[in-house]
C-alpha positions in Angstrom: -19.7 6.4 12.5 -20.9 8.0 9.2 -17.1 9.1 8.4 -15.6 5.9 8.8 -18.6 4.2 6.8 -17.9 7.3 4.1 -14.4 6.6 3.9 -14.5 2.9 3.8 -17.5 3.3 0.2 -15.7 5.8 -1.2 -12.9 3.5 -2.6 -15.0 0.3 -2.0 -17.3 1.7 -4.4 -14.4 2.6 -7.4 -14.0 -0.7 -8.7 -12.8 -4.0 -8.9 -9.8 -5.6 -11.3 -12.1 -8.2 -12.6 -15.0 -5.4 -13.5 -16.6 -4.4 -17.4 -14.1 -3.0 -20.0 -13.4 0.3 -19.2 -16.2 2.8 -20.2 -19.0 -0.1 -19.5 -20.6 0.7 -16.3 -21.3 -2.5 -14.7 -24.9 -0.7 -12.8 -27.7 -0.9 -15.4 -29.0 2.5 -16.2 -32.4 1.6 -14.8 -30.8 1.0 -11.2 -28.2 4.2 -11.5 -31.6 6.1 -12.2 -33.4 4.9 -9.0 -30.8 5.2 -6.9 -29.9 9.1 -8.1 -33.2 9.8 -8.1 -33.4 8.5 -4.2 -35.9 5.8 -5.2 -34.9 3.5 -2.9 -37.3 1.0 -2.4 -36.9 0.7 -6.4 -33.1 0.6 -6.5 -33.2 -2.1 -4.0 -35.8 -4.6 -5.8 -33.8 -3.8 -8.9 -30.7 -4.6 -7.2 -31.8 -7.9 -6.1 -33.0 -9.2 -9.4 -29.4 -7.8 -11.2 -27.9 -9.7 -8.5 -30.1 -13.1 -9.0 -29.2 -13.0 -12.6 -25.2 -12.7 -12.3 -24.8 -15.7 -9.8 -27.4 -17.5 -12.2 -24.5 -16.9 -14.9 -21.7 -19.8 -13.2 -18.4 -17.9 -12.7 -18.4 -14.6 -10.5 -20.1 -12.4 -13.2 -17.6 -9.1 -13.3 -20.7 -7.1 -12.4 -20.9 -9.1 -8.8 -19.0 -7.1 -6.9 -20.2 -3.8 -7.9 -24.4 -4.8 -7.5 -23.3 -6.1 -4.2 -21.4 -2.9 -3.1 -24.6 -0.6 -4.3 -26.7 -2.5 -2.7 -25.2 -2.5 0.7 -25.1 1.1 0.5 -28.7 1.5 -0.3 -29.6 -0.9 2.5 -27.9 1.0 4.8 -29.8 4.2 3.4 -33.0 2.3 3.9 -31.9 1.7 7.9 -31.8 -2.0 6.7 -28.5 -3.3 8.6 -28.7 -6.7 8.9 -29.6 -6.7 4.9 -26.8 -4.2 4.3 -24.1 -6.7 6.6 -25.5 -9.7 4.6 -24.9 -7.9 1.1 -21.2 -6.5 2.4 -20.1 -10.2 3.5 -21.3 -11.4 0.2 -19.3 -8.8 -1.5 -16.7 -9.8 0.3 -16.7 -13.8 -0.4 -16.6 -12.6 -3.8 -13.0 -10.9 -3.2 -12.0 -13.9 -1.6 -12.7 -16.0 -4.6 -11.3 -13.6 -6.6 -7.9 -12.5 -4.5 -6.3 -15.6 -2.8 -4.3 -14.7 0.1 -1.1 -13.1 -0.9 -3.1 -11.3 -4.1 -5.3 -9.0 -2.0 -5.9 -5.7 -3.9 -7.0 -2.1 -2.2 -10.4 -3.3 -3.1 -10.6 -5.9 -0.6 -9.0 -4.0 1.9 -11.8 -1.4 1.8 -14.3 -4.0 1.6 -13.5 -5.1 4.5 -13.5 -2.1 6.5 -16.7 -1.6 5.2 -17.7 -4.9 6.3 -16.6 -3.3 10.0 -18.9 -0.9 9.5 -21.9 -2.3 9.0 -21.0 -4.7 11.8 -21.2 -1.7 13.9 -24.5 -0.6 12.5 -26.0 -3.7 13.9 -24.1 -3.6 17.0 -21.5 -6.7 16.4 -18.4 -5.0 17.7 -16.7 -7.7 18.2 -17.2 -9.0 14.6 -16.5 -5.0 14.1 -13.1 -4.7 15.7 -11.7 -8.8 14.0 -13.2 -7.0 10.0 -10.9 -4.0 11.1 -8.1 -5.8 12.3 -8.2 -7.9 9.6 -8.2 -5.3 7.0 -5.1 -3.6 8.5 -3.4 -7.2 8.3 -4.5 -7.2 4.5 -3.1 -4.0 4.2 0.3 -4.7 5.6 0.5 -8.0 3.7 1.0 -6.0 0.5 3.4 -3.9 1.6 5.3 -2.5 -1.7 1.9 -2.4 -3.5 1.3 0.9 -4.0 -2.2 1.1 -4.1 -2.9 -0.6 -0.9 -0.3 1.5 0.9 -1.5 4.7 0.1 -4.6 3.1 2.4 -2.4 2.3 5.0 -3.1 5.5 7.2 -6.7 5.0 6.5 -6.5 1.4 7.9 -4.6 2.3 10.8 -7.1 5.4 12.0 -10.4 3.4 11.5 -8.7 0.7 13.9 -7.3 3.1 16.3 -10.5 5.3 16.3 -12.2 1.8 17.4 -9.9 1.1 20.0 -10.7 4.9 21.0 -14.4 3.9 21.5 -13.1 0.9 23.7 -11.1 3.5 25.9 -7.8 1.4 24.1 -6.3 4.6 24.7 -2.8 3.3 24.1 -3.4 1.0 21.5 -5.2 3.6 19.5 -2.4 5.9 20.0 0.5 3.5 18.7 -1.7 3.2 15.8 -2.4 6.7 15.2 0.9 7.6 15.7 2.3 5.2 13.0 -0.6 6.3 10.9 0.5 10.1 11.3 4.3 9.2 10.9 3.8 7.4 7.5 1.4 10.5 6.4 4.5 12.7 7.2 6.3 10.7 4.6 3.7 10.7 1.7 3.7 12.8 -1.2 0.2 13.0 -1.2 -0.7 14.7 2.0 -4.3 14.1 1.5 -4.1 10.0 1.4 -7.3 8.8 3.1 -6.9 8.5 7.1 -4.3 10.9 7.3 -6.3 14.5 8.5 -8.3 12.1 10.8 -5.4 10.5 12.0 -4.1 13.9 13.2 -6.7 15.3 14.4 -7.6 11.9 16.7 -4.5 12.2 18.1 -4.1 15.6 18.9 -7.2 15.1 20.9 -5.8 12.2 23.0 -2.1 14.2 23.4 -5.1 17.1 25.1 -6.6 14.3 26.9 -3.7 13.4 28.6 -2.6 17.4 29.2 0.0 16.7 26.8 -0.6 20.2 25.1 2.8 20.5 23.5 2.6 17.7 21.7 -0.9 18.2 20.5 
């Protein structure tokens, strides 16, 4: 659980096409303090008021998305999931405003998986497995944008590792083995999803005895 929620806020968390000119970090300093400084409770109240003020402003302020992200992450530190759900799924309307259908970036593909994620912090796996399923949809909609197909493999292990959970056995292993098979064509060996991907299904090729192929 902690690796896929990892993978899915560390390129949640790297920015969005509508942030600050480049150099201007959209966190005040005061909340980048608190959180580095593990100062939760403080990071969180800050949070809230930064987040207050930009939808007070009208138009998504550029700095929405990012306030929102960090302070889903530092709900979920604080063991607050329903808090840290609600602040993903309004990060998340955001990138819908923003990103029409047929305009989704890698942003809101990651968003949504970590969406997924806190679902399954607070135990909706339903809502869990449709956020994942729809993320991997997102994904292959923008086929030919670089970007979001480098998180292909990433999008196809978080599903298939659900579907693992579920004892989906061969659903997760289609999807594992088109995950590894598009790994096997990347230059960059080290795209998110692809060790994982290899390493899940080697474990279900030993499951089945299928030691050969593992």
């Amino acid at each position: 659980m902690a690796t896929l929620l990892f993978l899915g806020l560390m390129v949640s968390c790297t920015g969005w096409s509508q942030s600050p000119k480049a150099g201007q970090d959209p966190i005040p300093a005061s909340i980048r303090n608190a959180y580095k400084e593990w100062r939760l409770a403080d990071a969180e109240a800050l949070l809230k008021t930064a987040i207050h003020d930009a939808e007070a402003k009208g138009p998504p302020d550029p700095r929405l998305h990012e306030l929102l992200s960090l302070l889903a992450n530092v709900e979920g530190h604080l063991s607050h999931s329903e808090e840290a759900l609600e602040a993903a799924k309004r990060m998340l309307a955001v990138d819908d405003e923003a990103f029409p259908a047929g305009t989704r970036t890698a942003v809101v593909v990651m968003d949504l998986s970590t969406v997924a994620a806190y679902y399954k912090m607070t135990g909706d796996d339903e809502a869990a497995g449709k956020a994942y399923e729809r993320a991997l949809d997102v994904a292959r909609e923008a086929n030919g944008n670089p970007a979001v197909d480098s998180l292909l493999p990433l999008c196809l292990f978080q599903l298939a590792h659900f579907y693992n959970e579920k004892h989906r056995n061969a659903d997760a292993k289609e999807l594992l083995m088109e995950a590894v098979g598009i790994c096997n064509g990347l230059d960059r060996q080290r795209a998110p999803g692809c060790s994982e991907s290899r390493a899940e299904l080697a474990e279900l090729y030993h499951q089945e005895g299928n030691f050969r192929a593992a």
